[in-house]
C-alpha positions as CSV (number, residue, x, y, z in Angstrom):
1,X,189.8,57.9,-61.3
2,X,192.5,59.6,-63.1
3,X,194.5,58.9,-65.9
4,X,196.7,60.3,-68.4
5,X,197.2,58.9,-71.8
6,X,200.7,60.2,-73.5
7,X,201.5,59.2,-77.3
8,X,205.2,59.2,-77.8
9,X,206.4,59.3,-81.4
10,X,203.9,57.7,-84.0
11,X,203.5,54.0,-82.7
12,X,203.7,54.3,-78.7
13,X,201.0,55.4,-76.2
14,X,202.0,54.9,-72.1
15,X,198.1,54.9,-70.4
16,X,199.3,55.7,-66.6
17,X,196.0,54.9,-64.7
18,X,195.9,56.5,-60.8
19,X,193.1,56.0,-58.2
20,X,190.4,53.2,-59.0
21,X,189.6,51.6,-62.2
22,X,186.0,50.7,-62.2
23,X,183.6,50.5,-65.1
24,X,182.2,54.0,-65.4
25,X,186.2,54.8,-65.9
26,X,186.8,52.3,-68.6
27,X,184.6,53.6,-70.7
28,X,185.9,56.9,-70.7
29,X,189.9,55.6,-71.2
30,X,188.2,52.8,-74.0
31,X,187.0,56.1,-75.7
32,X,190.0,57.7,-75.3
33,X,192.5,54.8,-76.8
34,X,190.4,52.9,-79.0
35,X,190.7,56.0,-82.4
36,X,194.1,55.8,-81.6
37,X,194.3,51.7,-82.6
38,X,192.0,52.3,-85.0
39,X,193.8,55.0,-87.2
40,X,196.4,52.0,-87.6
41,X,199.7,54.0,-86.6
42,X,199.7,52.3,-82.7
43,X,201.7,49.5,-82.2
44,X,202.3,49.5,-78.6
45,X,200.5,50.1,-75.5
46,X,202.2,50.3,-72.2
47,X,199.9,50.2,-69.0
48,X,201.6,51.7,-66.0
49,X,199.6,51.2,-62.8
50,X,202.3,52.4,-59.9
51,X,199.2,55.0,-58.8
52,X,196.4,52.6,-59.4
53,X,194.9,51.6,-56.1
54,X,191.8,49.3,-56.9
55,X,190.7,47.4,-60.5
56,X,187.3,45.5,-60.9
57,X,186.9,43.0,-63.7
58,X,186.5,45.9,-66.4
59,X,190.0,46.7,-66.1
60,X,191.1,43.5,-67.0
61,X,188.8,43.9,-69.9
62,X,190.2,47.1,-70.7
63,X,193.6,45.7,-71.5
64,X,192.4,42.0,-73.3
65,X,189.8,44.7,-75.5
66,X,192.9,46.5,-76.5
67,X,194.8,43.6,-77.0
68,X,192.3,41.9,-78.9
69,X,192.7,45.4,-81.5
70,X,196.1,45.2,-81.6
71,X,196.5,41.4,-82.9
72,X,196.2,42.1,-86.6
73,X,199.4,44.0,-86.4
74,X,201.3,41.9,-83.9
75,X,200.8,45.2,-81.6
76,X,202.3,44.8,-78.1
77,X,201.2,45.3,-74.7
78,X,203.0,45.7,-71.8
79,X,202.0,46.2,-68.1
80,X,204.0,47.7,-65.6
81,X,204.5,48.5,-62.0
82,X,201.4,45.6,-60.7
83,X,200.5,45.8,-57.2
84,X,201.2,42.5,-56.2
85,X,197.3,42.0,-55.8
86,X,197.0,43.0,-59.8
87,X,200.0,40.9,-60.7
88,X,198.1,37.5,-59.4
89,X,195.0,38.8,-60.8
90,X,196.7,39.4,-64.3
91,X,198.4,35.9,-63.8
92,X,194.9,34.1,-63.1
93,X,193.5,36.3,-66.6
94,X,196.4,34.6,-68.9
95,X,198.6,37.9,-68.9
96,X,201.7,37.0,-67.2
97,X,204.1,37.4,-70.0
98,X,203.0,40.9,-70.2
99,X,204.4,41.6,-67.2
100,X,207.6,43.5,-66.8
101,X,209.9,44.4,-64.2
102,X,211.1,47.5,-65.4
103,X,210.4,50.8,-64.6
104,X,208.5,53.0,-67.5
105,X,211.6,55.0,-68.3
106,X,213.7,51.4,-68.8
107,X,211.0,50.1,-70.9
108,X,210.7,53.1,-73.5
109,X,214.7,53.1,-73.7
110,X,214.5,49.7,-74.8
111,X,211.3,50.7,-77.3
112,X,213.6,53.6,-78.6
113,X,211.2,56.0,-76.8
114,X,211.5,59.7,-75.1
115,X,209.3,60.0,-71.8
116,X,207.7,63.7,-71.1
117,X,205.1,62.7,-68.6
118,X,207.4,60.8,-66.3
């Protein structure tokens, strides 16, 4: 599992996860994120899973865990580029609205944000 984590300005991080999400690696990207939520400057999360081939149950996890941390501060999380196996697990889990359409580039022009890794 690969993944690369990119904070852009002070409130935004993009997570872009590649390969298989299984436990061992959701640990290490729960590690990763969670200081970030907790310093309080994070206000959204985008997940972008075009290079993600497989997710067990922990990645769903992954995402409601950070959700769950960012509901104090009305944080947002979006998800994008599902593979259309993900989407209709993510729509069975309650996360449909999370969902978006767009690419990552469209989505941090409408969050007011510049893209380095993409």
């Amino acid at each position: 599992m690969m993944h690369e984590v990119e904070r852009v300005g002070d409130e935004i991080i993009i997570i872009r996860l590649k390969g298989e999400l299984d436990h061992h690696s959701t640990t290490d990207i729960r590690n990763e994120i969670v200081p970030l939520i907790k310093n309080g400057s994070i206000k959204v999360l985008v997940w972008n899973l075009k290079d993600l081939n497989f997710m067990d149950s922990s990645g769903i996890g992954l995402i409601l865990g950070r959700m769950r941390e960012l509901a104090p501060i009305e944080g947002q999380t979006i998800i994008v580029n599902p593979s259309p196996t993900m989407k209709k697990i993510f729509q069975f889990a309650g996360l449909s609205p999370y969902i978006y359409n767009e690419s990552e580039i469209e989505i941090m022009s409408k969050l007011g944000g510049i893209v380095y890794g993409q």
